[in-house]
PyMOL Python script that loads the backbone (N, CA, C, O; Angstrom):
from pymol import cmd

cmd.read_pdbstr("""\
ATOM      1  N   UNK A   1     137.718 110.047 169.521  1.00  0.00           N
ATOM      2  CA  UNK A   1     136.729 109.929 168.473  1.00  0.00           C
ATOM      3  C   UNK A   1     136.055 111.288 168.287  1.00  0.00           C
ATOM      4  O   UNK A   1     135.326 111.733 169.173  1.00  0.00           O
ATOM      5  N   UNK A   2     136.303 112.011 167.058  1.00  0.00           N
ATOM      6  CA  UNK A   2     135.750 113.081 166.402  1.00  0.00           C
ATOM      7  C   UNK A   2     134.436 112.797 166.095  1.00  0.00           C
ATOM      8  O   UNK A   2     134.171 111.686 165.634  1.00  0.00           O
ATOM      9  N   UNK A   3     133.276 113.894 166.334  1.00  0.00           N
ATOM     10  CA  UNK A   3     132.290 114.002 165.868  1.00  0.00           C
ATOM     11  C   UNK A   3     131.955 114.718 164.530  1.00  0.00           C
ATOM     12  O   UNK A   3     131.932 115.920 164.794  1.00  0.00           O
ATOM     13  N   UNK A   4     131.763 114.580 163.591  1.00  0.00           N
ATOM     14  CA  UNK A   4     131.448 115.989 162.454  1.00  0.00           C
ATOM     15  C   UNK A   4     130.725 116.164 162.643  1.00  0.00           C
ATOM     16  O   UNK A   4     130.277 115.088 163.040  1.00  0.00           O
ATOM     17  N   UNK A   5     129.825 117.012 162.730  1.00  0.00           N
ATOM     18  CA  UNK A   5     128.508 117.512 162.805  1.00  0.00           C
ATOM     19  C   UNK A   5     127.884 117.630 161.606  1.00  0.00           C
ATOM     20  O   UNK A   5     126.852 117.061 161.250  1.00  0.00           O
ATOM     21  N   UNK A   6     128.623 118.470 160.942  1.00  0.00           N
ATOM     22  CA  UNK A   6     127.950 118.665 159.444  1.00  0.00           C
ATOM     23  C   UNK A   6     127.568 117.094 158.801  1.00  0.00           C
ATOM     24  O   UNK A   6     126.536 116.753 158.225  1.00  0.00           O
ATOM     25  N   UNK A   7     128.452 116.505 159.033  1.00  0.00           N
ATOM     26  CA  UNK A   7     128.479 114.465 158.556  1.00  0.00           C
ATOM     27  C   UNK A   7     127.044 114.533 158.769  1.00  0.00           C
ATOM     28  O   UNK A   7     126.072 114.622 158.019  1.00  0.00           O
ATOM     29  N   UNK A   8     127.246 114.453 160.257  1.00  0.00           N
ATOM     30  CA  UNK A   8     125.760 113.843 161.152  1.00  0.00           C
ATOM     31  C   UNK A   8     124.655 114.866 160.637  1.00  0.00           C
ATOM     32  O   UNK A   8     123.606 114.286 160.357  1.00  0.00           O
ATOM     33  N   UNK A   9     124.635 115.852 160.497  1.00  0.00           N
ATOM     34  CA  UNK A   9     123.722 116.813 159.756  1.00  0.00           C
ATOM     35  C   UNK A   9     122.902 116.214 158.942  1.00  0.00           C
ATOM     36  O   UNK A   9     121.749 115.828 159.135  1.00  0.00           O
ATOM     37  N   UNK A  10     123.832 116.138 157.656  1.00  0.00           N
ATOM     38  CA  UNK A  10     123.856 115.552 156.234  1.00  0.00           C
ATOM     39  C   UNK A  10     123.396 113.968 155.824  1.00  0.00           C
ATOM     40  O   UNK A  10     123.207 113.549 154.682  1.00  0.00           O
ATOM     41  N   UNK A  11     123.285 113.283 156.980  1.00  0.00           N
ATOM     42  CA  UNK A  11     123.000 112.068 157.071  1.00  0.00           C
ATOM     43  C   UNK A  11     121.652 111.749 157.780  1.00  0.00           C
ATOM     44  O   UNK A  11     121.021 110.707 157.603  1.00  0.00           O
ATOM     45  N   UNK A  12     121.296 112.735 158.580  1.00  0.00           N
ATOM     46  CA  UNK A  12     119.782 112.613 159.097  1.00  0.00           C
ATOM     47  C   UNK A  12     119.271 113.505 158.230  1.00  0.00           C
ATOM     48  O   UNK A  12     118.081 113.318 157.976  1.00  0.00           O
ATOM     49  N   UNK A  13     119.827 114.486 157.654  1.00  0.00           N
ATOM     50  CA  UNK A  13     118.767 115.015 156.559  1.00  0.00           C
ATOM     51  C   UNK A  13     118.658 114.133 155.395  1.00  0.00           C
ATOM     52  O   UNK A  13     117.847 114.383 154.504  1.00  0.00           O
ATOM     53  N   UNK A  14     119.280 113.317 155.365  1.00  0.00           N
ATOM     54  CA  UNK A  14     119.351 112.372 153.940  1.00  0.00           C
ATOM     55  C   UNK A  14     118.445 110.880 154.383  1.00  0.00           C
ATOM     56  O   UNK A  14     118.256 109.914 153.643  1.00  0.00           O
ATOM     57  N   UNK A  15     118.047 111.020 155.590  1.00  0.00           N
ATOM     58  CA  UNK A  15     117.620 110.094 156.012  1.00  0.00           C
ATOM     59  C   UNK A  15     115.982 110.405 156.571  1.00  0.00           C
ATOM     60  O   UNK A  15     115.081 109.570 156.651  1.00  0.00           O
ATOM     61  N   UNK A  16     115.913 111.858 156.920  1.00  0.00           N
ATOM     62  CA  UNK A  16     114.545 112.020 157.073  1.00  0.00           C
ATOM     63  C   UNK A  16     114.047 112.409 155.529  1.00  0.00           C
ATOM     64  O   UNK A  16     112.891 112.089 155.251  1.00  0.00           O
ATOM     65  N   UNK A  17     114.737 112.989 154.642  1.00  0.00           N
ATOM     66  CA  UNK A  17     114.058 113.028 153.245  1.00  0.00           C
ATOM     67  C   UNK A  17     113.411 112.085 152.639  1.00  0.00           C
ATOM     68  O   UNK A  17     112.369 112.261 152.008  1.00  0.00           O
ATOM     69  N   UNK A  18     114.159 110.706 152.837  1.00  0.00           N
ATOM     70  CA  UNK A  18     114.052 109.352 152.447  1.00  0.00           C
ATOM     71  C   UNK A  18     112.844 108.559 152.925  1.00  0.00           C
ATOM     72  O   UNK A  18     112.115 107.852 152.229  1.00  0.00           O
ATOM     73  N   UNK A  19     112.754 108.799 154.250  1.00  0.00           N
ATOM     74  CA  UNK A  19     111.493 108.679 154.805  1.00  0.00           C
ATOM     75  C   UNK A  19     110.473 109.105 154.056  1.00  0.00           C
ATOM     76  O   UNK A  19     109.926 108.339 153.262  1.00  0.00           O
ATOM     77  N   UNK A  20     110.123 110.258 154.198  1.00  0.00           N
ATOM     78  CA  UNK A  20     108.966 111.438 153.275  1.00  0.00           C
ATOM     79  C   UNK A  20     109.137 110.986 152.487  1.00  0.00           C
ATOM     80  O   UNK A  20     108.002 110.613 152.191  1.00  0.00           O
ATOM     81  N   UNK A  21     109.894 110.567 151.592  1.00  0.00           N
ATOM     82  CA  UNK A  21     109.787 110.338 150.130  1.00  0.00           C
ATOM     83  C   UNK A  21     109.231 108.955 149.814  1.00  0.00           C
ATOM     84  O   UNK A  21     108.515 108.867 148.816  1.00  0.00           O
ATOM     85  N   UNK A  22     109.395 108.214 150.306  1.00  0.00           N
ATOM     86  CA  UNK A  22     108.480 106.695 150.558  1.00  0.00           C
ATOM     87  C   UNK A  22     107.253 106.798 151.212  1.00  0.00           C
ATOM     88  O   UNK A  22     106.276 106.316 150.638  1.00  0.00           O
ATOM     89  N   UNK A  23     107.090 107.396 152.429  1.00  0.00           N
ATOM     90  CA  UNK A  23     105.835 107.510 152.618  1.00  0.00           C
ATOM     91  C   UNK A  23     105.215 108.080 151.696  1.00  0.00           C
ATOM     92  O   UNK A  23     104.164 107.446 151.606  1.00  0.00           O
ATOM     93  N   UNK A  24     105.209 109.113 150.742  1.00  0.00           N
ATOM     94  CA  UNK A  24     104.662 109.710 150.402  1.00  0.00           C
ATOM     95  C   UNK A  24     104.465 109.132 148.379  1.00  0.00           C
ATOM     96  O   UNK A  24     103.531 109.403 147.624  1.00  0.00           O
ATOM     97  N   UNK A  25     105.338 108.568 148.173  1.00  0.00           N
ATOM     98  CA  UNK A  25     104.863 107.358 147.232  1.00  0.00           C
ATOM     99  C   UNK A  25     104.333 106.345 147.616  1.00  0.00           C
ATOM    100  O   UNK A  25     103.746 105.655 146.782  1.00  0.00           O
ATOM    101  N   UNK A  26     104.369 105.975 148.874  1.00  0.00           N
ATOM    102  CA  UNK A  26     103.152 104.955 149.401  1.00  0.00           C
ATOM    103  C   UNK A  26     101.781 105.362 149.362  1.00  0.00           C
ATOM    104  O   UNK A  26     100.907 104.606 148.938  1.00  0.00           O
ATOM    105  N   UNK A  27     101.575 106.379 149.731  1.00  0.00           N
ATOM    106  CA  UNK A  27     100.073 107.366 149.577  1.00  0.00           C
ATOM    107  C   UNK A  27     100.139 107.421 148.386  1.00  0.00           C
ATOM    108  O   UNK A  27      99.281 106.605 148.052  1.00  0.00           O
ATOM    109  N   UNK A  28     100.645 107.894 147.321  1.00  0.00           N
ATOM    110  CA  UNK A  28      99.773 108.047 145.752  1.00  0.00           C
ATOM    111  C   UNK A  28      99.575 106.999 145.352  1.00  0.00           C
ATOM    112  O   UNK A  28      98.695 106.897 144.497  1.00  0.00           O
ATOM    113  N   UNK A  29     100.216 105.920 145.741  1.00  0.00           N
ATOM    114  CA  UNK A  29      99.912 104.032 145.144  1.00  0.00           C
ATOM    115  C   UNK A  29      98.842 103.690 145.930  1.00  0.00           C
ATOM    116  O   UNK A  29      97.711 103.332 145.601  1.00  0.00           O
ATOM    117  N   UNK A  30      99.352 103.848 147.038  1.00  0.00           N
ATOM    118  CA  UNK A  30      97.328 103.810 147.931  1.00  0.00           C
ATOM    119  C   UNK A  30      96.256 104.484 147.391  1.00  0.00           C
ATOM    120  O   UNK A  30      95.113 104.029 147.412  1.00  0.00           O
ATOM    121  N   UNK A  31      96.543 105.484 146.936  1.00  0.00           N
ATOM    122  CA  UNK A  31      95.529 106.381 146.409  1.00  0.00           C
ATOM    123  C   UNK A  31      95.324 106.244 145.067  1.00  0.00           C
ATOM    124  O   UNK A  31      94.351 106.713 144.476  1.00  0.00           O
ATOM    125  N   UNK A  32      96.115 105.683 144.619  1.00  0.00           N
ATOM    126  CA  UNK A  32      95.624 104.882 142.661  1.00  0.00           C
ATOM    127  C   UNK A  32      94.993 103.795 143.158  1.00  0.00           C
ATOM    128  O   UNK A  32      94.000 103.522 142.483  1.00  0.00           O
ATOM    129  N   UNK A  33      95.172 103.067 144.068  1.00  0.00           N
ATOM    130  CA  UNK A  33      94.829 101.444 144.353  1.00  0.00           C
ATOM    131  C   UNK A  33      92.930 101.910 144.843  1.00  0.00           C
ATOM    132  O   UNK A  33      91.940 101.183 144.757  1.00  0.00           O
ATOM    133  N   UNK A  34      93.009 103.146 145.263  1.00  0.00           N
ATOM    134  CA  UNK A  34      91.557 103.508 146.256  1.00  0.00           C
ATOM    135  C   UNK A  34      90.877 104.079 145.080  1.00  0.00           C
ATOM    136  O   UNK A  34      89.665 104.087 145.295  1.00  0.00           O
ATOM    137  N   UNK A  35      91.193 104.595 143.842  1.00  0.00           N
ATOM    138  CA  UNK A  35      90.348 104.953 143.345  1.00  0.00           C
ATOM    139  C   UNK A  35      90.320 103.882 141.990  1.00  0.00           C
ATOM    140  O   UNK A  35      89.748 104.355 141.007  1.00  0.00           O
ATOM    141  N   UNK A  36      90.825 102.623 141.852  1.00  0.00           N
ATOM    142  CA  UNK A  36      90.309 102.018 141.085  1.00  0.00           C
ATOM    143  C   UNK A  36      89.404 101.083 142.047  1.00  0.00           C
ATOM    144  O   UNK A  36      88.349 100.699 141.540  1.00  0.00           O
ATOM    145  N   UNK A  37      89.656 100.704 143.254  1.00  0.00           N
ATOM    146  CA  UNK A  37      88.679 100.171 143.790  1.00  0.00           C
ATOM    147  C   UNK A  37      87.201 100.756 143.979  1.00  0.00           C
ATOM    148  O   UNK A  37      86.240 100.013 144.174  1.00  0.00           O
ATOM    149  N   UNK A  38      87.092 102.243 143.902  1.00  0.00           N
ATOM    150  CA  UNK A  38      85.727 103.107 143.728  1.00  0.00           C
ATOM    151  C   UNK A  38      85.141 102.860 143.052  1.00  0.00           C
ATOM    152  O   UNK A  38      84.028 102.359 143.217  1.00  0.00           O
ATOM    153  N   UNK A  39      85.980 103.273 141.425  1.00  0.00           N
ATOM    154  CA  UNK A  39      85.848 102.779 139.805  1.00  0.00           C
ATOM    155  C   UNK A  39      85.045 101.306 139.976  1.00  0.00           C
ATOM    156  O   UNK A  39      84.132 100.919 139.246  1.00  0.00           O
ATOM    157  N   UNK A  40      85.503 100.726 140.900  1.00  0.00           N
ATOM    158  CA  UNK A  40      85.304  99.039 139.821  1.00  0.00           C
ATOM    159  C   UNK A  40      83.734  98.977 140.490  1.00  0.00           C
ATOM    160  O   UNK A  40      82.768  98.849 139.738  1.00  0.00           O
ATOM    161  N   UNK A  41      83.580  99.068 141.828  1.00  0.00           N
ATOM    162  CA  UNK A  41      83.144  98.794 143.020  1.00  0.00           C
ATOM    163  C   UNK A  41      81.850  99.355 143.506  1.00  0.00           C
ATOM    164  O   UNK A  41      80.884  98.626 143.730  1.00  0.00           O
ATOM    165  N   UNK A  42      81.827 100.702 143.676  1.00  0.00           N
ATOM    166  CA  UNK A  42      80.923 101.616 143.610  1.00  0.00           C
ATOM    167  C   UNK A  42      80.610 103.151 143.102  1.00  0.00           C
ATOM    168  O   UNK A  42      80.272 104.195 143.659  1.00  0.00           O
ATOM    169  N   UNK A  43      80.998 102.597 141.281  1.00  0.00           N
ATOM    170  CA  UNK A  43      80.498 103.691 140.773  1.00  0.00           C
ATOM    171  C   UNK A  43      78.715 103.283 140.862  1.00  0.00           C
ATOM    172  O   UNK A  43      78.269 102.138 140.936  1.00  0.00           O
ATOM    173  N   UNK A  44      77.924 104.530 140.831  1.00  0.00           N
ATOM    174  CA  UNK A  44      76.520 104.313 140.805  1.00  0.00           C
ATOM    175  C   UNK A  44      76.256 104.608 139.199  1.00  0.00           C
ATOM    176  O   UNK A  44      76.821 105.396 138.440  1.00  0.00           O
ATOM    177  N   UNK A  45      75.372 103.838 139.015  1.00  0.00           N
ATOM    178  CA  UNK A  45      74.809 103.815 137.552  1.00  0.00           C
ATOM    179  C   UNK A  45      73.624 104.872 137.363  1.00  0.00           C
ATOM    180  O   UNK A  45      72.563 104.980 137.977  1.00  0.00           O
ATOM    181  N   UNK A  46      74.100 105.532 136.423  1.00  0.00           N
ATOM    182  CA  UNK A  46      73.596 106.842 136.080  1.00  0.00           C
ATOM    183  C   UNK A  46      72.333 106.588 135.023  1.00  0.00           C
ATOM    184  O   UNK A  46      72.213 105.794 134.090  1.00  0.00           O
ATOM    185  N   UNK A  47      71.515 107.520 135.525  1.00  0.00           N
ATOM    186  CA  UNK A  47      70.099 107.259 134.950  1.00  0.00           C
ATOM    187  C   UNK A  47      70.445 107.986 133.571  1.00  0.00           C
ATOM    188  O   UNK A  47      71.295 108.842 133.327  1.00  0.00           O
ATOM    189  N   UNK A  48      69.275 107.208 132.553  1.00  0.00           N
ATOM    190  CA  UNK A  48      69.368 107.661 131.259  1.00  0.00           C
ATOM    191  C   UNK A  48      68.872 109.472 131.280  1.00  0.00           C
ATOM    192  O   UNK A  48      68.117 110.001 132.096  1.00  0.00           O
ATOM    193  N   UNK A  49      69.384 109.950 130.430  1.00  0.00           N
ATOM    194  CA  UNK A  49      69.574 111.631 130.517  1.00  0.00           C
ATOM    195  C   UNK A  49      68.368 111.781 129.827  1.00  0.00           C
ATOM    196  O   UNK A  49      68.151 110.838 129.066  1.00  0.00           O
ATOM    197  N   UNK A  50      67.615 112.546 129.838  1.00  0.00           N
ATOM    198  CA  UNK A  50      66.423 113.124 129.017  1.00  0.00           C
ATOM    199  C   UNK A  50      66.937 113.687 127.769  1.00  0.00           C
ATOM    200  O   UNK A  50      68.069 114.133 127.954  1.00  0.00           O
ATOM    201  N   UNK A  51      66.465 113.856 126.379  1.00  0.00           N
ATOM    202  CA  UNK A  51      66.839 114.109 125.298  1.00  0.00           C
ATOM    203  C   UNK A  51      66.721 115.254 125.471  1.00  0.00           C
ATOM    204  O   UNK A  51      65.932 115.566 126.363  1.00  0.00           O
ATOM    205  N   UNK A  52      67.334 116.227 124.820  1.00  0.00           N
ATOM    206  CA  UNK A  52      67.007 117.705 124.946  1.00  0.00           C
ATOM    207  C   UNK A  52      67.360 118.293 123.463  1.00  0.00           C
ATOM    208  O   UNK A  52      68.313 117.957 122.760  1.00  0.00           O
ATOM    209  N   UNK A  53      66.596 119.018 123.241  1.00  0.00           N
ATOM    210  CA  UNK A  53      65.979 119.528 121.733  1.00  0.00           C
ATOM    211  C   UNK A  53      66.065 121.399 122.022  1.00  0.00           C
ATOM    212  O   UNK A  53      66.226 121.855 123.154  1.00  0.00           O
ATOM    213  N   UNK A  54      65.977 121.950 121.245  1.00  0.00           N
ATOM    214  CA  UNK A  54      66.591 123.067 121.599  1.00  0.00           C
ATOM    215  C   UNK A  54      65.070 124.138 121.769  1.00  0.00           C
ATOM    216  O   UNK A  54      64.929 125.200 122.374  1.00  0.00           O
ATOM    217  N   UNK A  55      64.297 123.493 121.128  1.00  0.00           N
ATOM    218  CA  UNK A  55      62.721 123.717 121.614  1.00  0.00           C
ATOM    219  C   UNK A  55      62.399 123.804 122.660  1.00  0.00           C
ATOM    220  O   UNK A  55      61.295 124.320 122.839  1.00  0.00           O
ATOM    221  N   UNK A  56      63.129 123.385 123.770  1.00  0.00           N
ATOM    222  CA  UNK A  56      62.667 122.948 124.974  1.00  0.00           C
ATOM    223  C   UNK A  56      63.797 124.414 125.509  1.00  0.00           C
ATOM    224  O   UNK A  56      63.496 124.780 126.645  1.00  0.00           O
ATOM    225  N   UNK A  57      64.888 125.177 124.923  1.00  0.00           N
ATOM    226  CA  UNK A  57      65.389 126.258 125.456  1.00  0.00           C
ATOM    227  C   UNK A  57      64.443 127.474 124.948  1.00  0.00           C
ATOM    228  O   UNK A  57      64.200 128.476 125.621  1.00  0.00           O
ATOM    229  N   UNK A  58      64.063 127.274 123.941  1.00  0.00           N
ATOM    230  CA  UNK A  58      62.888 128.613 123.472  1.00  0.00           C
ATOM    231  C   UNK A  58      62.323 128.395 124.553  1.00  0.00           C
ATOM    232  O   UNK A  58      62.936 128.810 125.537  1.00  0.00           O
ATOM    233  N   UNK A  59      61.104 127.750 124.783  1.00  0.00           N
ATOM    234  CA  UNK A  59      60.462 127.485 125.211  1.00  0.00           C
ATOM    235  C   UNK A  59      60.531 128.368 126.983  1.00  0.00           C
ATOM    236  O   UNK A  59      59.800 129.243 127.447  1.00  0.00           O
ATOM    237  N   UNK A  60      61.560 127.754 127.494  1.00  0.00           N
ATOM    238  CA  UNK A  60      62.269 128.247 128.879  1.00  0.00           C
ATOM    239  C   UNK A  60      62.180 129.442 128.794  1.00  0.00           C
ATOM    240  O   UNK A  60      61.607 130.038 129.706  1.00  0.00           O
ATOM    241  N   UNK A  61      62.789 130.269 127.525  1.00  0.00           N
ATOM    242  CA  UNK A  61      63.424 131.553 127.327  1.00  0.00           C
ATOM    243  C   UNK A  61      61.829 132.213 127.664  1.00  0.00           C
ATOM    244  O   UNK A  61      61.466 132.985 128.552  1.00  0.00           O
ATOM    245  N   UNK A  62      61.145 131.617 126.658  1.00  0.00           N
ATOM    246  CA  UNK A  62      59.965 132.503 126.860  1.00  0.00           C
ATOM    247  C   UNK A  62      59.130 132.803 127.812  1.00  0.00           C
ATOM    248  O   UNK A  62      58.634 133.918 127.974  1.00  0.00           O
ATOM    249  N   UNK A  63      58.907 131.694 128.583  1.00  0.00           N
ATOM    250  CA  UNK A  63      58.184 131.304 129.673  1.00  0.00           C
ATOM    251  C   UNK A  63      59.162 132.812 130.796  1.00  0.00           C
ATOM    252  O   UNK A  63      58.377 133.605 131.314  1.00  0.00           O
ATOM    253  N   UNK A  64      60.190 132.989 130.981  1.00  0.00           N
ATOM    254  CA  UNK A  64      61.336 133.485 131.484  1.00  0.00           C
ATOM    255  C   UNK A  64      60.496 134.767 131.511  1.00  0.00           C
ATOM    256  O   UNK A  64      59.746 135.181 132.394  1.00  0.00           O
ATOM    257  N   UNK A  65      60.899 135.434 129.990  1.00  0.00           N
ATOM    258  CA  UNK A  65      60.659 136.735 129.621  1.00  0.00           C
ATOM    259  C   UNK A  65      59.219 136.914 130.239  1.00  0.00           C
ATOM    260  O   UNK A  65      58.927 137.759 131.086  1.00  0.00           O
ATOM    261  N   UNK A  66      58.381 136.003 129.690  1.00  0.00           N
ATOM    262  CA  UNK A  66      56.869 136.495 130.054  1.00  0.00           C
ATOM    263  C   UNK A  66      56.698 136.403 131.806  1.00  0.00           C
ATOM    264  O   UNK A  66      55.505 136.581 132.051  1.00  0.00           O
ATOM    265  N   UNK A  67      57.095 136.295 132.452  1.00  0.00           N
ATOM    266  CA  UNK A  67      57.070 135.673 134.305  1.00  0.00           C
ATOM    267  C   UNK A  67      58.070 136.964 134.195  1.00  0.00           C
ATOM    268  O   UNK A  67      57.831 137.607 135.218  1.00  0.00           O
ATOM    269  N   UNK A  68      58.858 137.503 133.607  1.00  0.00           N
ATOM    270  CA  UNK A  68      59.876 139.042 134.358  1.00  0.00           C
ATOM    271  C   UNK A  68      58.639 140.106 133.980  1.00  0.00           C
ATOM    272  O   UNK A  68      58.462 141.113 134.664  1.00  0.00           O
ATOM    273  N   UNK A  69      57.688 139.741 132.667  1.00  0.00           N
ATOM    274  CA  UNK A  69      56.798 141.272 132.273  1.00  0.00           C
ATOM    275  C   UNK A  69      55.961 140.771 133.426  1.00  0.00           C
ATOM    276  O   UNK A  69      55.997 141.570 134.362  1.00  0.00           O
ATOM    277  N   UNK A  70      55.176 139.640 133.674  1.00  0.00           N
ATOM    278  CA  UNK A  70      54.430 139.795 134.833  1.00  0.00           C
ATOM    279  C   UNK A  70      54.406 140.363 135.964  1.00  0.00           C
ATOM    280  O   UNK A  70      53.559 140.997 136.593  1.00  0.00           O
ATOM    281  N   UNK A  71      55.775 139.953 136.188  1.00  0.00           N
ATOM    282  CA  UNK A  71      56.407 140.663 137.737  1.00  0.00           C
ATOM    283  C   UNK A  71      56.178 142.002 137.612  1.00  0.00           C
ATOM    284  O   UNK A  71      55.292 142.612 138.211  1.00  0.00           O
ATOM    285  N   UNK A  72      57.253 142.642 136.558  1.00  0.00           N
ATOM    286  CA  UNK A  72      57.297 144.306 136.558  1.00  0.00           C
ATOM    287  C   UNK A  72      55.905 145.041 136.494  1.00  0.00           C
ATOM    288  O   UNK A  72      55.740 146.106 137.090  1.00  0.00           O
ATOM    289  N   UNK A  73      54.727 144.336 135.622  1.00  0.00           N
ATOM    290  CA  UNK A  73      53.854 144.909 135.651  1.00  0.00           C
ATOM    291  C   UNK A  73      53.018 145.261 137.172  1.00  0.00           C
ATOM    292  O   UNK A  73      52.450 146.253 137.627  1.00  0.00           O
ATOM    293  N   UNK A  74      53.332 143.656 137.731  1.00  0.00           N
ATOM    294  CA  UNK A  74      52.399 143.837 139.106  1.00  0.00           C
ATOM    295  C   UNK A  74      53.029 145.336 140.416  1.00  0.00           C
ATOM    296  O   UNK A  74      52.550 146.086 141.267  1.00  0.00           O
ATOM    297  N   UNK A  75      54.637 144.941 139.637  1.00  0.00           N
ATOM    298  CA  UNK A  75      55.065 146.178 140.509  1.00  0.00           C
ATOM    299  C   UNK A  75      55.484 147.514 140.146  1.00  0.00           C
ATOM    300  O   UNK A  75      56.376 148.288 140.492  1.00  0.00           O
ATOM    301  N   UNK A  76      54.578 147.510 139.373  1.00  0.00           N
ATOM    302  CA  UNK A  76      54.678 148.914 138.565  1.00  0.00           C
ATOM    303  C   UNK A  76      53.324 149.183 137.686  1.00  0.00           C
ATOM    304  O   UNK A  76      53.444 149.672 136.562  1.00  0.00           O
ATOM    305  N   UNK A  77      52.164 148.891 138.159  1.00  0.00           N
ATOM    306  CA  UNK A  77      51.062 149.208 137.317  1.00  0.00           C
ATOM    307  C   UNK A  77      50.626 149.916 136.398  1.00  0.00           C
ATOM    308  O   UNK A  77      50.006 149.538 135.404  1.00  0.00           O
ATOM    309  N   UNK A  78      50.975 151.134 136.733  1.00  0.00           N
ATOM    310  CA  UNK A  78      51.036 152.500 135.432  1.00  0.00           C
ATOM    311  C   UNK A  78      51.953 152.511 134.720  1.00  0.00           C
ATOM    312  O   UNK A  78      52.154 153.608 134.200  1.00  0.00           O
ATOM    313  N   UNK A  79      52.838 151.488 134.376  1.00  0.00           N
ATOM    314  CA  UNK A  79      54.270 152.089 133.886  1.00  0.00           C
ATOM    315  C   UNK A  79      54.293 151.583 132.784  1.00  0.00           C
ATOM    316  O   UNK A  79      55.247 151.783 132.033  1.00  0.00           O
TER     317      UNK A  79
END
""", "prot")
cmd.dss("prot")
cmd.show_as("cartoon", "prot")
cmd.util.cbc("prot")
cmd.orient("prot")
């Protein structure tokens, strides 16, 4: 009784691929199955957003600018 090697090679590599390849479509179906169970289950309900008006970015901007002249002035008095 002859052994091939290359046979036997070719047949555990065709056989450990096969493996990996099922396990590893078992994990992305687990992992679709885990994130619709998140989805359904415990998404947290998100608080209503504050309206925002673009008044309210002037506003920032300015507040901004005037708090950088404050600063520079305090650290730079004569200037």
């Amino acid at each position: 009784m002859e052994i091939n090697l290359v046979t036997e090679g070719l047949k555990f590599m065709v056989l450990g691929m096969g493996v990996v390849f099922v396990f590893l479509a078992l994990l992305v179906q687990m992992m679709k199955w885990q994130a619709v169970l998140v989805a359904r289950y415990f998404t947290p309900k998100a608080p209503p957003s504050p309206v925002y008006t673009p008044a309210d970015d002037e506003r920032a901007r300015v507040a901004a600018i005037v708090a950088a002249v404050a600063e520079f002035r305090k650290a730079h008095p004569k200037g």
